[in-house]
Backbone as numpy.savetxt, mean C-alpha at the origin, in Angstrom:
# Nx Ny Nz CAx CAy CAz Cx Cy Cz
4.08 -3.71 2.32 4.47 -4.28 1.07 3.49 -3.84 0.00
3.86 -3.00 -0.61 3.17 -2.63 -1.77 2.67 -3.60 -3.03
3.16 -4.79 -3.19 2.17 -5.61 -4.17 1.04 -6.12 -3.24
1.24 -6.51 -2.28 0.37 -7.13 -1.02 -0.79 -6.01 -0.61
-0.70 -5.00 -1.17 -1.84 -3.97 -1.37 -2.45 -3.75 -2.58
-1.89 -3.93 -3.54 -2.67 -3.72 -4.87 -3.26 -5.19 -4.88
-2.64 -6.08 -4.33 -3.93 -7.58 -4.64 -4.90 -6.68 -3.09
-5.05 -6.58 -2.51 -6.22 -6.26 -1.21 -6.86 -5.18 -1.90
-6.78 -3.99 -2.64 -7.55 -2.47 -2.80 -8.46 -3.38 -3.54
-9.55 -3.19 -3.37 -10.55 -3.29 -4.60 -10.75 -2.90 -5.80
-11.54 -3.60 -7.19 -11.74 -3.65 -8.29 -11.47 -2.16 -8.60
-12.13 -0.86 -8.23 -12.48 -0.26 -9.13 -10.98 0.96 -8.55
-10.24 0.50 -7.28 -9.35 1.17 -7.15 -7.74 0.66 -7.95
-8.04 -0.15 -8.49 -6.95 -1.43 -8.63 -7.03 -0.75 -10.67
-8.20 -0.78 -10.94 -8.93 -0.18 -11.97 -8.38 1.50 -12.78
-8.02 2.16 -11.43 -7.92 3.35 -11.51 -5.99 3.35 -12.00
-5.55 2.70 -11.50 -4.19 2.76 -11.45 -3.33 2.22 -12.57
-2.86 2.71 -13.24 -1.94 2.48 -15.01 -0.68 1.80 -14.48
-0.81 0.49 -14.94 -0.16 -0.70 -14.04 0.45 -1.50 -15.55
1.55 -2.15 -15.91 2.02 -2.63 -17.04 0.95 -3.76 -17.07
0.83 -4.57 -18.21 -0.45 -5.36 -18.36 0.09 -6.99 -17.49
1.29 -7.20 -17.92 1.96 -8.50 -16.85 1.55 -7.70 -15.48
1.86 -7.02 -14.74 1.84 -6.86 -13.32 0.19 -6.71 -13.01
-0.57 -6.24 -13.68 -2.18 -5.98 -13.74 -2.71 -7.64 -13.08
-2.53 -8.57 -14.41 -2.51 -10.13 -14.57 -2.18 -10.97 -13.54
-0.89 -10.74 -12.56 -0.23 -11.16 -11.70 -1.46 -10.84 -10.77
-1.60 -9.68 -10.33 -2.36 -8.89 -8.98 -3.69 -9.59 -9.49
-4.57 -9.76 -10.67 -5.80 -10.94 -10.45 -5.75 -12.10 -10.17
-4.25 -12.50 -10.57 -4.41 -13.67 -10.42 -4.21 -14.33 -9.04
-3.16 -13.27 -8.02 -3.00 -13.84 -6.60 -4.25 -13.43 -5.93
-5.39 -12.85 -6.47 -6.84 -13.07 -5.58 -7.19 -14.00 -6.10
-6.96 -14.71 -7.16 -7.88 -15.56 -7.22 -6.90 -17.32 -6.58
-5.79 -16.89 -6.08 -5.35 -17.99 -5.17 -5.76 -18.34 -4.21
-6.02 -19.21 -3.33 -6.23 -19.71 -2.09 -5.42 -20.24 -1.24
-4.32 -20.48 -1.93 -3.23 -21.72 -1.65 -2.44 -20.58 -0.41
-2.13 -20.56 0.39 -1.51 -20.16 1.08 -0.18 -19.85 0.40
0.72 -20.92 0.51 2.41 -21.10 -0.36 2.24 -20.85 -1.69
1.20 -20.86 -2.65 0.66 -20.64 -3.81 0.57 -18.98 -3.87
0.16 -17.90 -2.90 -0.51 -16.88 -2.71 1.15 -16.38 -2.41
1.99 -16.84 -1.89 3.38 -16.30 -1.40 3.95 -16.10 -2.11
4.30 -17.21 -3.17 5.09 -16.78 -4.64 4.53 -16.23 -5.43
3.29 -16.05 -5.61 2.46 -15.04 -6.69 2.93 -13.35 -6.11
2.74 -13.10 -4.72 3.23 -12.06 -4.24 4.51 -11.87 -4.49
5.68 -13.07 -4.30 7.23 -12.70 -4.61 7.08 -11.97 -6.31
6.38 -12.82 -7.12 6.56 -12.24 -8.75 5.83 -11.24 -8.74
4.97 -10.99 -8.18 4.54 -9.17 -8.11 5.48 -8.45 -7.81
6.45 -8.81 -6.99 7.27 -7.80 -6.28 8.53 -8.13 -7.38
8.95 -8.93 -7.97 9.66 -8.80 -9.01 9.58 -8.44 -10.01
8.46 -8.42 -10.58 7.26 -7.13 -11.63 7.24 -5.95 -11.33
6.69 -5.48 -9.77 7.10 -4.36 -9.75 8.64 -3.30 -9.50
9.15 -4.43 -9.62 11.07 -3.87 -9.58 11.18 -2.89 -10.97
10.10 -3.35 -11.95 10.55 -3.06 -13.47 9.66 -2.10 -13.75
8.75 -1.51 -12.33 7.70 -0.25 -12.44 8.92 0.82 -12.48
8.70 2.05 -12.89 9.21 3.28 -12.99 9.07 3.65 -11.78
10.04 3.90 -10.62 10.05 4.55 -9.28 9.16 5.50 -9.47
9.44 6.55 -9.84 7.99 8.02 -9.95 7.01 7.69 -10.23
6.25 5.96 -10.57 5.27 5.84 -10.93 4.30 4.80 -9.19
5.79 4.42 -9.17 5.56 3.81 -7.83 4.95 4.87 -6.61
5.68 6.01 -6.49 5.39 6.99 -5.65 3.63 7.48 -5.67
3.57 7.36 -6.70 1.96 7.54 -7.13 1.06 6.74 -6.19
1.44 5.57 -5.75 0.76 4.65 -5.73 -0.25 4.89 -4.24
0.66 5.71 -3.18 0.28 5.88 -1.93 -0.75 7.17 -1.83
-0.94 7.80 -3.26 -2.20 8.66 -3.30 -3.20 7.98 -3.00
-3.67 6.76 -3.91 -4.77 6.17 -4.28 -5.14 5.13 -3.03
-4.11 5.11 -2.43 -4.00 4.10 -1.34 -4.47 4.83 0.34
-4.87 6.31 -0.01 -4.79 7.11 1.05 -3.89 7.25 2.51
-2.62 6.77 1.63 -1.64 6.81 2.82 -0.58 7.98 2.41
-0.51 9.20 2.37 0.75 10.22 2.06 0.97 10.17 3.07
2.68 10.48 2.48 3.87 10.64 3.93 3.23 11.84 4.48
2.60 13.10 4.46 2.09 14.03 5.29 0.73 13.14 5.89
-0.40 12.91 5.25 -1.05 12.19 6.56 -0.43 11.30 7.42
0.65 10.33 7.39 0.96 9.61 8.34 1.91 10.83 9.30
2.64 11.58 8.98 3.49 12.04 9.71 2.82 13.04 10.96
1.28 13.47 10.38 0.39 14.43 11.09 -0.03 13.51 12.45
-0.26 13.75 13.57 -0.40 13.34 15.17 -1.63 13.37 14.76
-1.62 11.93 15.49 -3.40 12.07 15.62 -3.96 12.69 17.07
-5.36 12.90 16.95 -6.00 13.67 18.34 -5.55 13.49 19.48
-5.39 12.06 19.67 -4.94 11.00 20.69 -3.54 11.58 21.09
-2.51 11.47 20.11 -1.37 11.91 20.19 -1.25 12.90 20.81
-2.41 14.04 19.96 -1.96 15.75 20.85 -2.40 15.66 22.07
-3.41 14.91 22.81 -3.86 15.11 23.73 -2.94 14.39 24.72
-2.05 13.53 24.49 -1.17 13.37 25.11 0.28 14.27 25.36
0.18 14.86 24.48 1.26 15.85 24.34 1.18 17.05 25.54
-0.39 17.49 25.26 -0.51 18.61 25.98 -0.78 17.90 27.59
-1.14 16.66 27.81 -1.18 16.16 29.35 0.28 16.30 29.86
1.37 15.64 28.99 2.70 15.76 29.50 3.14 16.96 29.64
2.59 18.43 28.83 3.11 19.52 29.19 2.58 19.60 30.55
1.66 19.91 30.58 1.25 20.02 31.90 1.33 19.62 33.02
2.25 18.30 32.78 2.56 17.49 33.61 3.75 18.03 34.27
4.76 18.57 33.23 6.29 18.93 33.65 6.20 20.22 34.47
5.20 21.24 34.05 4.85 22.61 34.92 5.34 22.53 36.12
C-alpha cells in the first residue's frame, strides 16, 4: 500500500518527493497518530488523496522507495542457487 509507505520512509525521503500540500499534511499527520482505528482512517484519506495524484507521478514513487519492477523481478542468489541444484538434479 503505497500511502502506508510514505507515512513509514523517513523525513528526509518523504522530503525529497513533490507530493500536493493536502496529501504532504495527511502523511504527518498519520505519524503523529497513535490511535490504532485513528491511524486506519488517516491511511483510508491518504489513499483517497492519493487517487487525485497524477498516475505518472505515482510511478515515480517506487524509485525513491528502492523497489523497481526490475529489482524485484531479478532472482536473488538464493534463487539461482536453487535453480542450478534442480538442474542438476534432473541430469
Amino acid at each position: 500500500m503505497l500511502g502506508q509507505r510514505l507515512v513509514e520512509i523517513n523525513a528526509e525521503q518523504l522530503a525529497s518527493i513533490e507530493l500536493p500540500e493536502r496529501l504532504r499534511e495527511a502523511v504527518l499527520e498519520a505519524r503523529r497518530i497513535r490511535s490504532r482505528e485513528g491511524r486506519r482512517r488517516q491511511l483510508q484519506y491518504i489513499g483517497k488523496l492519493m487517487r487525485e495524484v497524477d498516475p505518472a507521478d505515482r510511478a515515480g514513487f517506487d524509485a525513491w522507495d528502492g523497489q523497481s519492477s526490475a529489482a524485484t523481478a531479478r532472482p536473488s542468489p538464493r534463487e539461482r542457487w536453487r535453480e542450478r541444484l534442480l538442474e542438476t538434479r534432473t541430469r
